[in-house]
PADOKE-267311 format. One record per residue (C-alpha): residue in one letter; x, y, z. Coordinates in steps of 0.25 Angstrom, whole numbers, plus 5000, padded with zeros to 4 digits. Each point is the difference from the previous one (the first is absolute). Example, Ala and Ser with C-alpha at 12.3 -4.5 7.8 and 13.67 -1.06 7.14 Angstrom:
<batis>
+---------+------+------+------+
| residuo |   px |   py |   pz |
+---------+------+------+------+
|       a | 5049 | 4982 | 5031 |
|       s | 5006 | 5014 | 4998 |
+---------+------+------+------+
</batis>
This chain:
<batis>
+---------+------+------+------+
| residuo |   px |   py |   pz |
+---------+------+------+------+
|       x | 4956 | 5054 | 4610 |
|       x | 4989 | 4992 | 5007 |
|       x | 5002 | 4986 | 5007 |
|       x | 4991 | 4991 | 5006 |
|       x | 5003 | 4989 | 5008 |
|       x | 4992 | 4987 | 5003 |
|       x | 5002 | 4990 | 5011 |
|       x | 4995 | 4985 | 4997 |
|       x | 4996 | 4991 | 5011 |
|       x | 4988 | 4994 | 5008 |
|       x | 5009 | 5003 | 5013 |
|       x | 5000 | 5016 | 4997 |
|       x | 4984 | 4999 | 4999 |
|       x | 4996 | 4993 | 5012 |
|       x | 5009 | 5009 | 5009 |
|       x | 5011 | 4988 | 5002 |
|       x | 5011 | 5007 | 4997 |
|       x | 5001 | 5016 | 4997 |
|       x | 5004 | 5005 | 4985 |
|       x | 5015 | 5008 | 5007 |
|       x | 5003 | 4997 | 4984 |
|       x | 4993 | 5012 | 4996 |
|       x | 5005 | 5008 | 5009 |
|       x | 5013 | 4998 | 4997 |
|       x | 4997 | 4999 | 4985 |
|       x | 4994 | 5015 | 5001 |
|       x | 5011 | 5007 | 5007 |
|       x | 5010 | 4994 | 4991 |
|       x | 4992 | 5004 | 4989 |
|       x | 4999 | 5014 | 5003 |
|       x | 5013 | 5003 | 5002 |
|       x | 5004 | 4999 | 4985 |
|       x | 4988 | 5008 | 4997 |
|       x | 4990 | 4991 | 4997 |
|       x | 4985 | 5000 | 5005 |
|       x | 4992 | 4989 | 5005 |
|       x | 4986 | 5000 | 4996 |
|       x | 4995 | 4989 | 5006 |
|       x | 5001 | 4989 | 5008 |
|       x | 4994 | 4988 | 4996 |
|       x | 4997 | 4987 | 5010 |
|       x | 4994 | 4988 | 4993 |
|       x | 4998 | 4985 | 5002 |
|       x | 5009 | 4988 | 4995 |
|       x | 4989 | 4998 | 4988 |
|       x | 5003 | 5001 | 4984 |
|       x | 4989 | 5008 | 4996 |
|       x | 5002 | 5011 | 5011 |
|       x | 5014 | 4999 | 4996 |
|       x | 4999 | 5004 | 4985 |
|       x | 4988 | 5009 | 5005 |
|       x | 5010 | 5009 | 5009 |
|       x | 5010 | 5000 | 4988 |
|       x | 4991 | 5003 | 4990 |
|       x | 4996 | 5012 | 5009 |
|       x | 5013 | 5005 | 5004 |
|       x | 5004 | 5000 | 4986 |
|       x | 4991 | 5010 | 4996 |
|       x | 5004 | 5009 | 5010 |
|       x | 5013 | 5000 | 5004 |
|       x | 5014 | 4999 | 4994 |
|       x | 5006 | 4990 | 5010 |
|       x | 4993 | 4990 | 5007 |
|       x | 5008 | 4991 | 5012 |
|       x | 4995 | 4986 | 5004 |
|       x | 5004 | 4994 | 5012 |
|       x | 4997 | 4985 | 5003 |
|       x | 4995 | 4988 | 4994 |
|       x | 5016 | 4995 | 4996 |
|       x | 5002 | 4987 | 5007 |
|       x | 5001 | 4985 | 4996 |
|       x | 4986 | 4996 | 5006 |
|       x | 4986 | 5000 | 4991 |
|       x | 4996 | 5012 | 5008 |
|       x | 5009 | 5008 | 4995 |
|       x | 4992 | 5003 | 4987 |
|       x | 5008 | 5014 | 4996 |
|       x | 5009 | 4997 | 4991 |
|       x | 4990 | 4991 | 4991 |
|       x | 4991 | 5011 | 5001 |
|       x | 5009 | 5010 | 4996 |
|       x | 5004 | 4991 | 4986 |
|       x | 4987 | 4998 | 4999 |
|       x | 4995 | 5016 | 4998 |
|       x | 5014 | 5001 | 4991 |
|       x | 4994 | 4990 | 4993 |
|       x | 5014 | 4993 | 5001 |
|       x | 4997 | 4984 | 5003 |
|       x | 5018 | 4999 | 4998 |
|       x | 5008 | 4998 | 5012 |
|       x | 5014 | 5002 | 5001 |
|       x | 5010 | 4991 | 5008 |
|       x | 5010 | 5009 | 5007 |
|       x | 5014 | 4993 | 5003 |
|       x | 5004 | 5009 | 5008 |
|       x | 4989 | 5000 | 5009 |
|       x | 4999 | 4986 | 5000 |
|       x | 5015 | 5000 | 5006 |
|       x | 4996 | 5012 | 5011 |
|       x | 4990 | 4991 | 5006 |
|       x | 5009 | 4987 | 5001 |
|       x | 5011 | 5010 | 5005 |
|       x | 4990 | 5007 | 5011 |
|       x | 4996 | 4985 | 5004 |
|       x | 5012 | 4994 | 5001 |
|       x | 5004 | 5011 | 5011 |
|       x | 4987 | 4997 | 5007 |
|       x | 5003 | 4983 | 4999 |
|       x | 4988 | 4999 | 4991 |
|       x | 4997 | 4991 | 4988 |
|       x | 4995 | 5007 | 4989 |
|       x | 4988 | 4994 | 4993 |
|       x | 4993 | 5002 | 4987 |
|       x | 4990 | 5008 | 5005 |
|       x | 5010 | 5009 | 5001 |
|       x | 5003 | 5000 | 4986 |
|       x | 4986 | 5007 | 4996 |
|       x | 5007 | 5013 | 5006 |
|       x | 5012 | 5002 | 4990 |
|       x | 4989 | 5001 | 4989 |
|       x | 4994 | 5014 | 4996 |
|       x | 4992 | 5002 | 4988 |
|       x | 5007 | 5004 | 4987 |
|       x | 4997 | 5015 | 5003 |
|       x | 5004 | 5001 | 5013 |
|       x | 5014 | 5008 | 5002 |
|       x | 5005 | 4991 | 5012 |
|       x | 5003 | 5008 | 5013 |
|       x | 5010 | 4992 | 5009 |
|       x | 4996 | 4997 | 5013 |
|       x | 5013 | 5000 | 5009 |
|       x | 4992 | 4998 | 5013 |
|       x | 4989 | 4988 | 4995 |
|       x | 4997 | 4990 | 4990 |
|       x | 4989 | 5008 | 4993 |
|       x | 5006 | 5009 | 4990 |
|       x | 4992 | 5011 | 4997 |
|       x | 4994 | 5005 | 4984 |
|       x | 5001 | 5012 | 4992 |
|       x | 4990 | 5003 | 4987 |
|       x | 4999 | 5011 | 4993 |
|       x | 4986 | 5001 | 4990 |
|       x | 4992 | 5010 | 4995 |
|       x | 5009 | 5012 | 5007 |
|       x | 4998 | 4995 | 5012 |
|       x | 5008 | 4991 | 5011 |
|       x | 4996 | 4989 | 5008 |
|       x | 5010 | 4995 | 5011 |
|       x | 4996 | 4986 | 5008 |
|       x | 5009 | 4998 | 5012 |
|       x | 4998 | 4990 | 5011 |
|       x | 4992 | 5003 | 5013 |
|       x | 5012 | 4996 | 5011 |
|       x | 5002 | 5014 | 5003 |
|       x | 5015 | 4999 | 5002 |
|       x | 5001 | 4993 | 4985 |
|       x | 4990 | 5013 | 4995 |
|       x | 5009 | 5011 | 5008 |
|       x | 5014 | 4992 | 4992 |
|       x | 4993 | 5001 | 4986 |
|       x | 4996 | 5013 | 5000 |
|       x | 5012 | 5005 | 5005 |
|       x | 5009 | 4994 | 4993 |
|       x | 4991 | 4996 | 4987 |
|       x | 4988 | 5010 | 4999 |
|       x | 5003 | 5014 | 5002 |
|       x | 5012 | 5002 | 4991 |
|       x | 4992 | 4994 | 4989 |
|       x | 4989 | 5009 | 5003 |
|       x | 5010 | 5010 | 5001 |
|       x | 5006 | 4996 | 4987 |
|       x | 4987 | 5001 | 4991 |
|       x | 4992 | 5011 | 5007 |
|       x | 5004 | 5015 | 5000 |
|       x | 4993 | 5002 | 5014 |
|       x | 4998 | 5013 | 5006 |
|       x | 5007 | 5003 | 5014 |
|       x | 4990 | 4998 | 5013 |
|       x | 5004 | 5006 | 5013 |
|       x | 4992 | 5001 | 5013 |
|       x | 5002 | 5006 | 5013 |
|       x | 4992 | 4996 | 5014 |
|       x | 4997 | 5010 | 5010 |
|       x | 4999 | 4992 | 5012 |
|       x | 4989 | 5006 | 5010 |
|       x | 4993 | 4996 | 5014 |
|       x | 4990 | 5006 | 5007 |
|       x | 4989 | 5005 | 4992 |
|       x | 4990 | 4993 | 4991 |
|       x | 5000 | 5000 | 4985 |
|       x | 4987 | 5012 | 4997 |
|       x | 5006 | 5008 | 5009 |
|       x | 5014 | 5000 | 4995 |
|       x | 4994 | 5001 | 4984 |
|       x | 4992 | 5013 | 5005 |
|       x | 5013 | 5007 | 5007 |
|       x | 5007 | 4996 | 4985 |
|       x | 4988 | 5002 | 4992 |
|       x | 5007 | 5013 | 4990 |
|       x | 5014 | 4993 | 5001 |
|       x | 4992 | 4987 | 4993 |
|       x | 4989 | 5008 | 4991 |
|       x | 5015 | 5007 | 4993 |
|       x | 5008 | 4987 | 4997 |
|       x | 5003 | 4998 | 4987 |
|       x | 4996 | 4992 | 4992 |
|       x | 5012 | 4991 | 5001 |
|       x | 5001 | 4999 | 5015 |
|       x | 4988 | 4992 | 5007 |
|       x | 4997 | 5000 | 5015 |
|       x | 4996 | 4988 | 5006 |
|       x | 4993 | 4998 | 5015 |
|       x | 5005 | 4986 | 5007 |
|       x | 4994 | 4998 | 5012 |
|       x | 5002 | 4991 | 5013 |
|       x | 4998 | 5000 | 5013 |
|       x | 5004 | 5013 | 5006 |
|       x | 5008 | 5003 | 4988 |
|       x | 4999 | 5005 | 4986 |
|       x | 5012 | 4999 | 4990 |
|       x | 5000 | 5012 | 4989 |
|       x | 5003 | 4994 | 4987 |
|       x | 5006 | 5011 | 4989 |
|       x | 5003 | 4992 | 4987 |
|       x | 5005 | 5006 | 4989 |
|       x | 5000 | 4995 | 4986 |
|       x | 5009 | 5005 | 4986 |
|       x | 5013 | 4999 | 4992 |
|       x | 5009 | 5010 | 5008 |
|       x | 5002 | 4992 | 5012 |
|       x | 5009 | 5013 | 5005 |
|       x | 4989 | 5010 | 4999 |
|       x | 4990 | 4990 | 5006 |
|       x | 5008 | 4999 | 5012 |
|       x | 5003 | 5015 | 5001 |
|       x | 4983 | 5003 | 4999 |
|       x | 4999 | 4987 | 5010 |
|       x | 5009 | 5006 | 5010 |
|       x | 4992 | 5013 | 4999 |
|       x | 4988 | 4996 | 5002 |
|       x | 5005 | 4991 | 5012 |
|       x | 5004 | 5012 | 5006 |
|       x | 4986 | 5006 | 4998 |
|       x | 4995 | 4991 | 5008 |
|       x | 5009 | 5001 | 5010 |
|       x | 4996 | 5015 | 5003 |
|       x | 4988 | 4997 | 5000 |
|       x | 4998 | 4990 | 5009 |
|       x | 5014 | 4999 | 5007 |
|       x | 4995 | 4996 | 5015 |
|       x | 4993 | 4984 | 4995 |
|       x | 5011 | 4996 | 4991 |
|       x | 5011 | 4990 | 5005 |
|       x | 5008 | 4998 | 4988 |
|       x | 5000 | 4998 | 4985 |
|       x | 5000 | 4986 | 4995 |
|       x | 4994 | 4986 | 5006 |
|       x | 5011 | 4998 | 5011 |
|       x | 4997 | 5013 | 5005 |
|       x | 4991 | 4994 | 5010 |
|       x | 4998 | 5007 | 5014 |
|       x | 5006 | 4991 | 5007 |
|       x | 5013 | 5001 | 4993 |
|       x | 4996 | 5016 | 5002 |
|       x | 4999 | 4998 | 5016 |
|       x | 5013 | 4992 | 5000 |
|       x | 5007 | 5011 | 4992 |
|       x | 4995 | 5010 | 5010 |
|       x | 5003 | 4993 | 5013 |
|       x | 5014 | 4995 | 4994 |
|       x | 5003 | 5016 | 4998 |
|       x | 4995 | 5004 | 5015 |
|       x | 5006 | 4989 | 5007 |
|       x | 4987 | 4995 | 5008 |
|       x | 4994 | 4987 | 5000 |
|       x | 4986 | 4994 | 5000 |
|       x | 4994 | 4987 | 5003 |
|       x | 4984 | 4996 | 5000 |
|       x | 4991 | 4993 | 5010 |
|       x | 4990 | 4993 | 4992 |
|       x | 4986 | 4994 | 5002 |
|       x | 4991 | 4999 | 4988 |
|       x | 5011 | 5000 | 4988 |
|       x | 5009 | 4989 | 5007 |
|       x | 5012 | 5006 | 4996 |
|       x | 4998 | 5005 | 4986 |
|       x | 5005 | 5013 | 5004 |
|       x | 5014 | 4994 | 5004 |
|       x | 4999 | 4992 | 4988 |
|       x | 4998 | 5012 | 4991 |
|       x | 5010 | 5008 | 5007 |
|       x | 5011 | 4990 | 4999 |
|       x | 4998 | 4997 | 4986 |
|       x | 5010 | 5010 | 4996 |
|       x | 5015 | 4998 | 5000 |
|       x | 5006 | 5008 | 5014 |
|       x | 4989 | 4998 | 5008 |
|       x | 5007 | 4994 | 5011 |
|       x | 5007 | 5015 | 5002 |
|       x | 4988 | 5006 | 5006 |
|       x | 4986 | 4988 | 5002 |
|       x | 5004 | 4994 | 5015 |
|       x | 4989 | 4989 | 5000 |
|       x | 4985 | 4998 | 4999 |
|       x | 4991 | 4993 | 5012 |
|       x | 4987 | 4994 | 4995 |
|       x | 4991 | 5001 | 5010 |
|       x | 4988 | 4993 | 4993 |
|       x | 4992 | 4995 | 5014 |
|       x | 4997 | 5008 | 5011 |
|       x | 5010 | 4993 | 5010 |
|       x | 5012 | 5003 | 4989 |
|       x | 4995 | 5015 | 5001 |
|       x | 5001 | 4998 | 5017 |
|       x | 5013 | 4991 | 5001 |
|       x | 5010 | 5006 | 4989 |
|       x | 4993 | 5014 | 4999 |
|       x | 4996 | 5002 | 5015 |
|       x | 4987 | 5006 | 4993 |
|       x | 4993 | 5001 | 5013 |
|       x | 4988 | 4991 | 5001 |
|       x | 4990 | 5009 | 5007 |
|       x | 5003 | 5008 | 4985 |
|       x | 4994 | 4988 | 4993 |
|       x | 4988 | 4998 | 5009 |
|       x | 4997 | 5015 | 5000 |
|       x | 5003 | 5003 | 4987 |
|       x | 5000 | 4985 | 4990 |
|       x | 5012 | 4997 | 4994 |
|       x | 4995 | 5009 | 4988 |
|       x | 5003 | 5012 | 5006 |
|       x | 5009 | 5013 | 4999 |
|       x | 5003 | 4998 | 5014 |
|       x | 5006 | 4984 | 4998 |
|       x | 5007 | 5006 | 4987 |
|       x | 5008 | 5011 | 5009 |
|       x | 5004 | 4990 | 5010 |
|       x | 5005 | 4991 | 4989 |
|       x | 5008 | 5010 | 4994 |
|       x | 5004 | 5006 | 5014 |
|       x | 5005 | 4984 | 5003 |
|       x | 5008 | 4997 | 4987 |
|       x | 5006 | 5013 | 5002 |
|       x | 5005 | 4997 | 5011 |
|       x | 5002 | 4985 | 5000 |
|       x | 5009 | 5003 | 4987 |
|       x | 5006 | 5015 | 5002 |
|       x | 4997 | 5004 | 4988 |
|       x | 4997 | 5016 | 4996 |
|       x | 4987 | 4995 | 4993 |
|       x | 4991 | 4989 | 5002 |
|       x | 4988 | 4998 | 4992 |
|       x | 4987 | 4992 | 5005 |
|       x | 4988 | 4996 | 4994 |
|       x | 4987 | 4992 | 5006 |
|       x | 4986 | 4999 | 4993 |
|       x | 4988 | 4990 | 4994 |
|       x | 5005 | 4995 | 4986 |
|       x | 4989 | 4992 | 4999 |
|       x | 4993 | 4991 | 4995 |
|       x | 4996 | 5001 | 5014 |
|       x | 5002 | 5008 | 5014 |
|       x | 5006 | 4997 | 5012 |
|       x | 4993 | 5005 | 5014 |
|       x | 4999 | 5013 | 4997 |
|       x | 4990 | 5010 | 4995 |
|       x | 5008 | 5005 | 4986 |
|       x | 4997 | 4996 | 4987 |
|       x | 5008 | 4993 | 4991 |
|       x | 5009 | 5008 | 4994 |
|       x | 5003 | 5007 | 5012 |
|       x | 5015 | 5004 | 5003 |
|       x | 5008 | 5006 | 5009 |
|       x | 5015 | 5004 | 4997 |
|       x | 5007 | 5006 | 5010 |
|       x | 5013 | 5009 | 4998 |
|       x | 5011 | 4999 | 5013 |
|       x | 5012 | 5009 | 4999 |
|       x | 5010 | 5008 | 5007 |
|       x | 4991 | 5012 | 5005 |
|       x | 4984 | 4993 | 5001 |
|       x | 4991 | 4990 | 4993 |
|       x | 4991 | 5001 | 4989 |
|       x | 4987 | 4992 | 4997 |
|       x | 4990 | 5000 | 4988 |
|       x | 4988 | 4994 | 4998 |
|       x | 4997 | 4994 | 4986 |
|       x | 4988 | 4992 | 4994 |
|       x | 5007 | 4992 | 4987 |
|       x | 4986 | 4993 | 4997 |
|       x | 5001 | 4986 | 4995 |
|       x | 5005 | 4989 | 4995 |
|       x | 5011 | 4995 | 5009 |
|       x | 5012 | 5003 | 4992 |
|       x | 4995 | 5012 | 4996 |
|       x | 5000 | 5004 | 5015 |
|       x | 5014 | 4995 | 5001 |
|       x | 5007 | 5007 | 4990 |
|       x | 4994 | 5013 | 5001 |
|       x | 5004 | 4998 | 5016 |
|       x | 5015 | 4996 | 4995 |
|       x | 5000 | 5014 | 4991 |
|       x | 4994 | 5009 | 5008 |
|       x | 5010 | 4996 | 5013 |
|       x | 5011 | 5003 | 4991 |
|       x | 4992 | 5012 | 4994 |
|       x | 4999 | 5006 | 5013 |
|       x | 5015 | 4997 | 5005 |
|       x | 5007 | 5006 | 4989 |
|       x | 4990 | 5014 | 5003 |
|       x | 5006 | 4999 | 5013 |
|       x | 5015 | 4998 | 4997 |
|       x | 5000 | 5011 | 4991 |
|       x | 4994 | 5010 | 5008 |
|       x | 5014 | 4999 | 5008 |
+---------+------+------+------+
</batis>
């Protein structure tokens, strides 16, 4: 079963707002067992409109359309939708009509005829109620195959297919069942990781795919399995998860998205009592942000000093300054003295530092941009590596972000 979903809007194309409508719409869709094809973004104009049905029609057996539903003459959906059904008749709904009134009056507002034009749906349309708008949204069946319009508020959208979409879908279709499983895993790139699993991937069958999803310092592995025995799916699933494992057990964090390191790391120190904090120049607290994203944090993260200028390095670090004339403040020896000074400043076990050039430019120093320096304190000495993350900026600091939390787990589990 194969759907495709388009998005209709002017404000999606010129980068205004970003389509989070998809997104959802896809994962939704995929958990009953229904693929998306495509995904389909396209101005408010008639013609491109019945072009994109027309298209979708041929090649898929549902097609959701979000946006284009209100009272205004930009919103062009709904007459262009009567228009490709060749259905000029539209049909006042009561019930509608009072929902608005109803959702107005609570908001002190006077409703107006314009208003009125949103209670009609052409005569084909199976009307989908809209608890959380004034839009309802349309269901058409023709020529086998679905078409689903719905409004582009994404909190209306979420409601309707909820509540209205899937179980019709569910209803109509006999889907097959689709179950994935993410292997979470940090520190090595995606060609080296396919070469360590190359024989496990060559013997899949046919009904389990593979999929490589990259990031900085990261790579999830996706296994999705597809067919009608959802139980002998999730016993071969689990199998080959476990292959996996053996085979490259020392990289992999956990299974699913919110297996991220940082929850890891958290786990790790919450088990072995110790505590960290981090002393931060170039990621300006990403680092303390990352690590007290997860619930608990408070257990075992002290505190985080951004030293971003030099005098913050000298003043709340005592990062002694002959170390910055000597060395610049892009040095191994400033990123020691920042971790030995959070360390000590915050009596924690661990204290994680990080100076370097993100660019787009350097500060006086002779390294490139790109250039880190991530320093390691803990009980028993410090630790510091050198690391050239290229460029862009964000590039520089995400990968410094991951590999500071890369290299603090290694250590806590040596112990």
């Amino acid at each position: 079963m194969k759907a495709e979903i388009i998005t209709i809007g002017d404000e999606i194309l010129i980068g205004q707002i970003v389509d989070t409508n998809s997104q959802f719409i896809g994962i939704e869709l995929n958990k009953i067992g229904v693929s998306v094809y495509q995904i389909t973004s396209i101005q408010d104009d008639e013609q491109h409109i019945l072009n994109a049905l027309k298209e979708a029609q041929d090649r898929v057996d549902i097609v959701i359309i979000t946006g284009g539903l209100g009272p205004t003459k930009d919103d062009i959906t709904k007459k262009t939708i009567a228009t490709f059904f060749n259905d000029e008749e539209l049909i006042e709904y009561p019930e509608v009509i009072a929902h608005i009134k109803e959702m107005f009056k609570k908001l002190d507002h006077p409703f107006k005829e314009i208003q009125r034009y949103q209670a009609q749906l052409p005569s084909k349309a199976t009307l989908l109620k809209n608890n959380f708008g004034t839009a309802p949204g349309m269901w058409f069946y023709e020529n086998n195959t679905v078409f689903v319009s719905l409004p582009g508020v994404p909190y209306e959208m979420k409601g309707l297919i909820t509540n209205e979409v899937l179980p019709r879908i569910q209803k109509q279709f006999k889907l097959p069942f689709i179950i994935h499983k993410t292997i979470m895993t940090y520190g090595q790139g995606e060609s080296m990781i396919a070469e360590r699993i190359e024989d496990f991937e060559n013997n899949l069958p046919p009904y389990i795919k593979l999929a490589y999803l990259p990031s900085f310092g990261k790579v999830r592995l996706r296994l999705s399995a597809k067919g009608e025995n959802k139980e002998i799916l999730e016993k071969e699933l689990k199998i080959k998860v476990d292959e996996v494992y053996s085979l490259i057990p020392e990289i992999i964090t956990g299974l699913d998205d919110n297996a991220t390191i940082e929850k890891r790391v958290g786990e790790l120190l919450a088990q072995k009592g110790k505590t960290i904090c981090t002393a931060e120049s170039l990621t300006g607290g990403k680092i303390a942000a990352t690590l007290v994203s997860i619930s608990g944090a408070s257990s075992y993260f002290k505190g985080s000093i951004v030293a971003y200028s030099s005098e913050t390095k000298i003043n709340l670090l005592d990062v002694s300054k002959q170390t910055i004339d000597t060395y610049s403040v892009v040095s191994k020896e400033v990123a020691v003295e920042m971790a030995k000074g959070a360390k000590e400043k915050l009596k924690t076990n661990y204290a994680i530092a990080v100076t370097g050039n993100a660019g787009p430019t350097t500060d006086v120093t002779d390294k490139s941009v790109g250039v880190v320096f991530i320093a390691l304190a803990t009980d028993t000495g410090v630790y510091v590596e050198e690391f050239n993350f290229g460029e862009p900026r964000e590039r520089v600091l995400e990968k410094t972000v991951n590999k500071s939390l890369e290299i603090l787990q290694k250590e806590i589990l040596k112990n």
